[in-house]
C-alpha positions as CSV (number, residue, x, y, z in Angstrom):
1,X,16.7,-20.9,-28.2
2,X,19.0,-18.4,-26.2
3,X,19.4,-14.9,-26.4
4,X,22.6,-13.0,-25.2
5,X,22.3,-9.6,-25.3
6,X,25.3,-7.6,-26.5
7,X,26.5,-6.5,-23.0
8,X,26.6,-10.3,-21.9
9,X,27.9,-10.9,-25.4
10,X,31.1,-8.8,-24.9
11,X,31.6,-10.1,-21.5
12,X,31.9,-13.6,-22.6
13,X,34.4,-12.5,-25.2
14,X,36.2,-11.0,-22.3
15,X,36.6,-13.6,-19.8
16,X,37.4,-16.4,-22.9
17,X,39.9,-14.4,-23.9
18,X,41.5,-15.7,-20.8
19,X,40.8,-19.1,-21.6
20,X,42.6,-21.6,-23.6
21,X,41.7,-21.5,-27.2
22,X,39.0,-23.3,-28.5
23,X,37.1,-22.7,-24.9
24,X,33.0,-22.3,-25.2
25,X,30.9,-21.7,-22.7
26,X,28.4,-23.9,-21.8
27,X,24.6,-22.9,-21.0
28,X,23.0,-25.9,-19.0
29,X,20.2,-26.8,-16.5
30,X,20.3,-29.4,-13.7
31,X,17.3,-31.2,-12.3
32,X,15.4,-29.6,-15.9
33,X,11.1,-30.0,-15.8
34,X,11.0,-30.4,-11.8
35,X,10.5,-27.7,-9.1
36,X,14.4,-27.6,-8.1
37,X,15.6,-26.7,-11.4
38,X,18.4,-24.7,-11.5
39,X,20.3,-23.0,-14.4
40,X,24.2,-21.8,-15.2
41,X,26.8,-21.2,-17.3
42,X,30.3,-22.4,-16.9
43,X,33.7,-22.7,-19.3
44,X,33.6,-25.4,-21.9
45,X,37.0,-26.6,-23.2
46,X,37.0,-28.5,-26.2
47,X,37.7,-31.7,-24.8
48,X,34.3,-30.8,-23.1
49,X,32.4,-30.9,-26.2
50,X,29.9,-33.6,-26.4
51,X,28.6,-35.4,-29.5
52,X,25.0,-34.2,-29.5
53,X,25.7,-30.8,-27.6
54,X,24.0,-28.2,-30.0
55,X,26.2,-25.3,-30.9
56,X,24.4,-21.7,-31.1
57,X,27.1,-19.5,-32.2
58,X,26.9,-15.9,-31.5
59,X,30.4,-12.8,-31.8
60,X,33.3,-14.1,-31.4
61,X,32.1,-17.0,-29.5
62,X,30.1,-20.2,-28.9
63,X,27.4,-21.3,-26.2
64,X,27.2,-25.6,-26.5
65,X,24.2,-26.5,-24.9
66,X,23.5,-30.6,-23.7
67,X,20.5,-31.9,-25.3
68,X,19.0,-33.1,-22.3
69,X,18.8,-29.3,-21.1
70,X,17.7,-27.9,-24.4
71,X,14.0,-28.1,-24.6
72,X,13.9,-26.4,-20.7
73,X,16.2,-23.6,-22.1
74,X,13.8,-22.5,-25.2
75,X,13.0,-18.0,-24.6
76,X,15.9,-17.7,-21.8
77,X,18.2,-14.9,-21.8
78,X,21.4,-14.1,-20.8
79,X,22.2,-10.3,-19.8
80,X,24.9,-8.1,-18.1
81,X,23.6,-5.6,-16.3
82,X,25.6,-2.8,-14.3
83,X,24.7,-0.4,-12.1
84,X,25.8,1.5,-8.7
85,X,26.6,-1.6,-6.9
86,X,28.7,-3.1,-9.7
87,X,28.1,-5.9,-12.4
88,X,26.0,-8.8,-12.9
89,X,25.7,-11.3,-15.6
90,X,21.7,-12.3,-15.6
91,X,20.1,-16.3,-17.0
92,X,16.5,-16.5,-17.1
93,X,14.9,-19.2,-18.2
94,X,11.0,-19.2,-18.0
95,X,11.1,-22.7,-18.7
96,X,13.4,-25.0,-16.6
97,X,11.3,-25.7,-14.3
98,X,8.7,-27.1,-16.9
99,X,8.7,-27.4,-20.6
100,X,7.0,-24.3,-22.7
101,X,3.6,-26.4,-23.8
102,X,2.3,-25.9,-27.1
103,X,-0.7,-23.5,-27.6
104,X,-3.1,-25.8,-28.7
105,X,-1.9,-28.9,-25.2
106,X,-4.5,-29.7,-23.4
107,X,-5.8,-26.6,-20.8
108,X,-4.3,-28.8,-18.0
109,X,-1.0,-29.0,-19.4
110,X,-1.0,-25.2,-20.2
111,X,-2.5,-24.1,-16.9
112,X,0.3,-26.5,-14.9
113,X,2.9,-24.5,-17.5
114,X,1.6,-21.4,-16.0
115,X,1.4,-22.2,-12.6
116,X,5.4,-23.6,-13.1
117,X,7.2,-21.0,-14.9
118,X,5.2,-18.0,-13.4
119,X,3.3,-18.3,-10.2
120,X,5.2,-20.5,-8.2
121,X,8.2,-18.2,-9.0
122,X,6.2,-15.5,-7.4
123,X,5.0,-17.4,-4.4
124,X,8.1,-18.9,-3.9
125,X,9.7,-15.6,-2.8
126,X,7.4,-15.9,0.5
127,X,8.1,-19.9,0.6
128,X,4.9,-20.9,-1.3
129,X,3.4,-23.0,-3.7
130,X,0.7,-24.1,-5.2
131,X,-0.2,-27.3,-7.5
132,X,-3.3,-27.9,-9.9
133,X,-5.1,-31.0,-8.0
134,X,-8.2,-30.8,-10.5
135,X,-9.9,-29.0,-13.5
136,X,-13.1,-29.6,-13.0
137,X,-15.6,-30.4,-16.6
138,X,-16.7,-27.0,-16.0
139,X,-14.0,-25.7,-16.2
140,X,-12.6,-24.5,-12.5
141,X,-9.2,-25.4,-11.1
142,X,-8.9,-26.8,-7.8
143,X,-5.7,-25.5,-6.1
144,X,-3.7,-26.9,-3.4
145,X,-1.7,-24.1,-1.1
146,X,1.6,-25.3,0.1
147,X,4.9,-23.7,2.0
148,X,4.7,-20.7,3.2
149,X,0.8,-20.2,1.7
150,X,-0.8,-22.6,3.4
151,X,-2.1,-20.3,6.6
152,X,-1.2,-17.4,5.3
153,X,-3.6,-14.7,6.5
154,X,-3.1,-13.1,2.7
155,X,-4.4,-16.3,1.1
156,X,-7.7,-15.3,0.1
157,X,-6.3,-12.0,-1.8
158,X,-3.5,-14.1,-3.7
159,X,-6.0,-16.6,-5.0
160,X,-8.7,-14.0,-6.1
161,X,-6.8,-10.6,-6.8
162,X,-3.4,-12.6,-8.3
163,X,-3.7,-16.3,-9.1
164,X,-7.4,-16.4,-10.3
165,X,-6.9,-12.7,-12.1
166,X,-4.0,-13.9,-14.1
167,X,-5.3,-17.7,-15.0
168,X,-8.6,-15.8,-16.0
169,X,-6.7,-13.2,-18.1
170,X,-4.5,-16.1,-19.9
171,X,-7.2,-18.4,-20.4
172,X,-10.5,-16.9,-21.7
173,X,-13.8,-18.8,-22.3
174,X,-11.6,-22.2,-21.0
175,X,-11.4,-21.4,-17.2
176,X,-14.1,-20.2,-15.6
177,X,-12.8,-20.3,-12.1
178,X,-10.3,-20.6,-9.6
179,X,-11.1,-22.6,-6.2
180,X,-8.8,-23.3,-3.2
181,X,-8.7,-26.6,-1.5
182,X,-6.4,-26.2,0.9
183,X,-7.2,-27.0,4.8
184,X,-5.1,-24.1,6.0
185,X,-3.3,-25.0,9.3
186,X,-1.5,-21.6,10.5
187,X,2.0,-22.3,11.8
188,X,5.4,-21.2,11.6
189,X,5.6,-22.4,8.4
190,X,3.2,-19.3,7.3
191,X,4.1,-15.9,5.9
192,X,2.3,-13.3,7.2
């Protein structure tokens, strides 16, 4: 479900060792499967310790995870990086925002997974977004540009060059296009 690299691995057994015993820590999500998700990791005493919390033990320590968060914490990973500017300790979670879809869901389902846990993540960094409004019976899905997108004088590139590109790429003989539905209003609102 999680990895923790070593690095983060021996930082954790650091900073509990400071802890009273019995302390965990705790790997959760808050607001999992919408577009505010937002992940962490805190102590976890033992009086903490819920019933159905599911235990993933690693060295010298254990991560308890809340079952409600589980299913939106399946591939992340936990790292401690450092470099010139010091230390961080890294959670990424491809899936919080949505949960992974199996390979055979429906293409909608498995387009909206890509569009959740990659390209809005991507956009968002310029305050965009977009949302699958349609997938047409031929196969074409009908976008809808929001945020930061919607006006932006680098739409048209995005869609074809990024967002079309990668859909296309991922989904082979299912999608056959990418189309943008958007009524772009240019405002302040707009990254340019």
């Amino acid at each position: 479900m999680i990895s923790i690299s070593e690095a983060a691995q021996k930082h954790f057994v650091k900073l509990l060792a400071d802890q009273p015993e019995g302390t965990h820590i705790r790997v959760f999500v808050i607001s999992p499967g919408t577009p505010s998700a937002e992940c962490g990791v805190s102590y976890c005493p033992p009086d903490a310790v819920e019933e159905d919390d599911i235990q993933l033990d690693f060295d010298g320590f254990s991560a308890m995870v809340d079952e409600k968060s589980a299913p939106f914490l399946e591939e992340a990973s936990i790292d401690f990086v450092t470099d010139q500017l010091g230390s961080q300790l890294t959670l990424k979670a491809p899936n919080a925002k949505m949960r992974k879809v199996a390979d055979d869901a429906p293409l909608r389902d498995r387009i909206e997974y890509v569009i959740q846990s990659e390209i809005n993540p991507q956009l968002a960094s310029h305050g965009g977004n977009i949302l699958l409004t349609e997938l047409t019976d031929e196969g074409v899905a009908v976008l809808q540009f929001g945020g930061g997108c919607n006006g932006c004088a680098q739409v048209d590139v995005t869609l074809k060059d990024g967002i079309e590109k990668q859909l296309l790429e991922q989904f082979p003989g299912e999608l056959t296009g990418v189309v943008d539905a958007t009524d772009h209003q240019r405002g302040d609102h707009s990254f340019y």
